[in-house]
Each structure stands twice: as structure tokens, then as C-alpha cells.
C-alpha positions as CSV (number, residue, x, y, z in Angstrom):
1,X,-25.1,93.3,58.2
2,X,-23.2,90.5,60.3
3,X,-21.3,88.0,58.7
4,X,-19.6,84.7,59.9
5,X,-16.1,84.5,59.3
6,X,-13.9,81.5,60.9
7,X,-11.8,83.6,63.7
8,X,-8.1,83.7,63.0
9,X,-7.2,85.2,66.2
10,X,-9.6,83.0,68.6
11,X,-9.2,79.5,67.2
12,X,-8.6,75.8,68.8
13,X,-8.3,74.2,65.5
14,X,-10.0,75.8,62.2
15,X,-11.3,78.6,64.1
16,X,-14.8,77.9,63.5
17,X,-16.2,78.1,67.3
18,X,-14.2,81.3,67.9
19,X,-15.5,83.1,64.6
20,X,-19.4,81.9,65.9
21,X,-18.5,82.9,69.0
22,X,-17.8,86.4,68.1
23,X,-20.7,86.3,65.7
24,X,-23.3,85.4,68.3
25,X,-21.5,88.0,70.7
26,X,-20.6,85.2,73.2
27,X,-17.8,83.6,74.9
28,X,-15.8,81.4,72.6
29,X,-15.3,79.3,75.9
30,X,-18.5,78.8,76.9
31,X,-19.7,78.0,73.4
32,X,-16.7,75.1,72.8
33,X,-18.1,73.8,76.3
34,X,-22.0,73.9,75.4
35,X,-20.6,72.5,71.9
36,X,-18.5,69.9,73.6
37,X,-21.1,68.7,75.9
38,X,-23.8,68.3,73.0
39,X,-21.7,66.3,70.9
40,X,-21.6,64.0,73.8
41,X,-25.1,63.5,74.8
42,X,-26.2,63.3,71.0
43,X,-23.4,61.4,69.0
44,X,-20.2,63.0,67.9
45,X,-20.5,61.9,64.2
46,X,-23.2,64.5,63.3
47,X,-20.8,67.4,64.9
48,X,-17.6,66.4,63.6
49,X,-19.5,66.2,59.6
50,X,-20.9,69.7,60.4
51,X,-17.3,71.2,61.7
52,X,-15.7,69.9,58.9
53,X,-18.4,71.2,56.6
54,X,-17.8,74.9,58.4
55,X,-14.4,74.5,58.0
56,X,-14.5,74.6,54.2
57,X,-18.0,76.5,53.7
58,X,-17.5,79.4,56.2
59,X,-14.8,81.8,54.9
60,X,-11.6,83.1,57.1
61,X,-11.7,86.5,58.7
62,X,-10.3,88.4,56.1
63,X,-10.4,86.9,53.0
64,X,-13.8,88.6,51.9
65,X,-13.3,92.3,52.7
């Protein structure tokens, strides 16, 4: 079974993007883009409450083994 874990090795800020990124089986690039460009049509509020809910619910690769 796939889990998310926040990347430590593919990570802009909390590594939360990478870790979905590698979860999902995607380019982290492409994802931060598609993120990026959401959060601007829609508002940015609603993204920046969910990435900093990520940050603290999603654990870091490697501290669940």
C-alpha cells in the first residue's frame, strides 16, 4: 500500500508538492506549476490553509518506517 510522506529530497519549502508528486508518480515540476496556477485562478487563501495543514498532518519521508 502507497503512502504520502512530505519528500525530503524533492522539496521547495516543506516538501509537500514533491512527496505528492512522487506519490501520484508525476513530475514534481509540473504539479508545483498546475498547483501554482490554481491557486491563482481560485484564491490563494484556501491553498496556502491546506499547505500548511499538509505540512503538519502529512508525515516526513522517514519518520514512519
Amino acid at each position: 500500500m502507497k503512502k504520502w510522506f512530505r519528500s525530503t529530497t524533492d522539496k521547495k519549502i516543506a516538501g509537500v508538492i514533491g512527496g505528492l508528486a512522487q506519490y501520484l508518480n508525476i513530475d514534481a515540476t509540473l504539479l508545483r506549476i498546475i498547483t501554482v496556477i490554481l491557486a491563482i485562478i481560485t484564491t490563494v487563501i484556501p491553498f496556502l490553509i491546506i499547505y500548511l495543514i499538509c505540512i503538519y498532518m502529512v508525515p516526513e519521508e522517514g519518520e514512519i518506517k
